[in-house]
N, C-alpha and C positions, 0 to 999 in steps of 0.2 A: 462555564465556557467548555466547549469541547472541542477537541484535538483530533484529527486524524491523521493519520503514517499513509504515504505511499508506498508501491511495492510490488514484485513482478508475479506474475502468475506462473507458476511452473505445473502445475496439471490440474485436471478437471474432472470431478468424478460426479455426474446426479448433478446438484444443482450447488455444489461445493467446492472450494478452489485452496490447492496447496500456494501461501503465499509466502515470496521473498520479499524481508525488507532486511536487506543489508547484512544477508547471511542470518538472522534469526527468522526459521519457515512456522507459519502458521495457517491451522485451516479457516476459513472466510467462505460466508454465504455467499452467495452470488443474486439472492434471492431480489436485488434493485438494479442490479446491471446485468446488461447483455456483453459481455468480455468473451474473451478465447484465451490459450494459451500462447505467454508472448507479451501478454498487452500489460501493463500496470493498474493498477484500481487503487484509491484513495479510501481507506479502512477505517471504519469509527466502530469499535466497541465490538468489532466479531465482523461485519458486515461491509460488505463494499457498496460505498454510496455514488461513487463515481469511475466512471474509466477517465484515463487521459493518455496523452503520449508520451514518451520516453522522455523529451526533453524536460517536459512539466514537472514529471514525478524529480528527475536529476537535480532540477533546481530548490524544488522544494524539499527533500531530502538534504541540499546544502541547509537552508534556512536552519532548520531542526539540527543538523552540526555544529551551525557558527552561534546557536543559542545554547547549546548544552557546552559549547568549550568556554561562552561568556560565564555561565552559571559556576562554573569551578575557577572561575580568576580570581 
């Protein structure tokens, strides 16, 4: 199974992208999407597989909270 994080792009250097996912930043190719700074991208394993829009990433960000507060009950 694989999992991917949503997460905001906060800059762009060459073909690489400093990403926020909920206050932990990390660098992400950009090498399968066409993003800008501003947009969210949907991250698997280094790599952004998809852009989306704000609300998409917001909700599925919940998803991934309300499954890690189930995991510790």
């Amino acid at each position: 199974m694989c999992v991917a994080f949503p997460g905001k792009i906060l800059e762009i250097t060459g073909g690489r992208a400093r990403v926020d996912f909920a206050g932990t930043l990390a660098d992400v190719s950009l090498a399968m999407v066409d993003a800008r700074v501003g947009d969210y991208v949907l991250v698997h394993a280094g790599m952004a597989i998809q852009a989306m829009g704000a609300d998409e990433a917001e909700s599925l960000a919940d998803l991934f909270a309300e499954a890690e507060a189930a995991a510790h009950e």
